[in-house]
N, C-alpha and C positions, 0 to 999 in steps of 0.2 A: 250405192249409198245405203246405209244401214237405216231402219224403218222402226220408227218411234211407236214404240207401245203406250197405251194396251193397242191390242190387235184382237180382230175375230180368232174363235179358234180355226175356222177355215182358212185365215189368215195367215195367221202363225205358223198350222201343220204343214201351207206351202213355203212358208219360206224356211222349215226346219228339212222337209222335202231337199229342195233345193242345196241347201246347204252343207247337207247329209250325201247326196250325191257328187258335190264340190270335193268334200274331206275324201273320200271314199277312194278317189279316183287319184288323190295327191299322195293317199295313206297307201295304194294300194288290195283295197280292201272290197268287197261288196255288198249290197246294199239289198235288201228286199225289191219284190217289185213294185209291190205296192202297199210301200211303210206304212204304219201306225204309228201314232207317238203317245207317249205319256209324261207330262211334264214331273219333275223333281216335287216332291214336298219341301223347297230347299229357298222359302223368304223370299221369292220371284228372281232368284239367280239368273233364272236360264236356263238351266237343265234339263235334259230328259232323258228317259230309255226309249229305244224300240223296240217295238211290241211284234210277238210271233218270231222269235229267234227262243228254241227249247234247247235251252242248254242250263246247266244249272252250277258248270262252271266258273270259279270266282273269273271276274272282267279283270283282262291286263291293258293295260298302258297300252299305247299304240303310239298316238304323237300329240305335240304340243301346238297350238299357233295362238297368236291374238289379235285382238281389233282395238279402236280404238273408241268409246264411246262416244254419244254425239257431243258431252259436255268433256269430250281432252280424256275423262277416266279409262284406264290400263282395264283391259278384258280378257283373261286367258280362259282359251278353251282347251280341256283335256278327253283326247279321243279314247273312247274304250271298247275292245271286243272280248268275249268270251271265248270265242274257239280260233281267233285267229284269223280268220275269211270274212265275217259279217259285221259291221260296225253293230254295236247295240247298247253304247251312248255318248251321249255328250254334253259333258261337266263345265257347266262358266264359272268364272271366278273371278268377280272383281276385284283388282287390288285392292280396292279401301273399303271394300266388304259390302256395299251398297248395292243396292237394285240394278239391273241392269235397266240403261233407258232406250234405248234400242236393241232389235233383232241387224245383227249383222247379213248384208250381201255376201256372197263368197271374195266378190273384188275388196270387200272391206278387212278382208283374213292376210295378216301379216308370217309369213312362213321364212325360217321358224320361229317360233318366239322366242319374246328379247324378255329374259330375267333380270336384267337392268330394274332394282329396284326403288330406284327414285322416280317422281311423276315428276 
């Protein structure tokens, strides 16, 4: 069940931990062993980079899924890696552009996501 912010940062970086390791494994993909995070400058979306991946190559797409916030609101997360092998971030985006009000569990990750744009 996805965990209502704010949260500690030690909070947060384990359930981004967590989650990061979820995506990782569905995406194909791997994970540092022991991530860093940096959250987005991005109005408390959601987002972050992983820190200690040197690559300076633009991030592609990798995959899409979403959650559903605690209040019903549509939450797409967009996976991104730089070279292909390491996740190094991941983009929220709420449909109605709003904060996010919880950090999603992995069980709360809807694969793959539904573009269905009516709420």
């Amino acid at each position: 069940m996805s965990v209502e912010l704010p949260l500690t940062k030690e909070r947060i970086d384990g359930l981004r931990c967590k989650l990061s390791a979820f995506v990782c494994k569905k995406a194909g993909l791997s994970l540092l062993s022991e991530p860093k995070f940096q959250a987005f400058e991005d109005g408390d979306m959601g987002g972050f980079f992983l820190l200690g991946i040197e690559n300076d190559s633009a991030e592609k797409k990798i995959a899409d899924c979403e959650y559903h916030d605690i209040d019903g609101g549509r939450v797409l997360l967009t996976l991104y890696s730089r070279d292909g092998r390491f996740l190094s971030s991941i983009e929220f985006w709420r449909l109605d552009f709003g904060r996010i009000l919880a950090f999603p569990e992995p069980e709360d990750l809807i694969h793959p996501a539904q573009y269905d744009t009516a709420q």
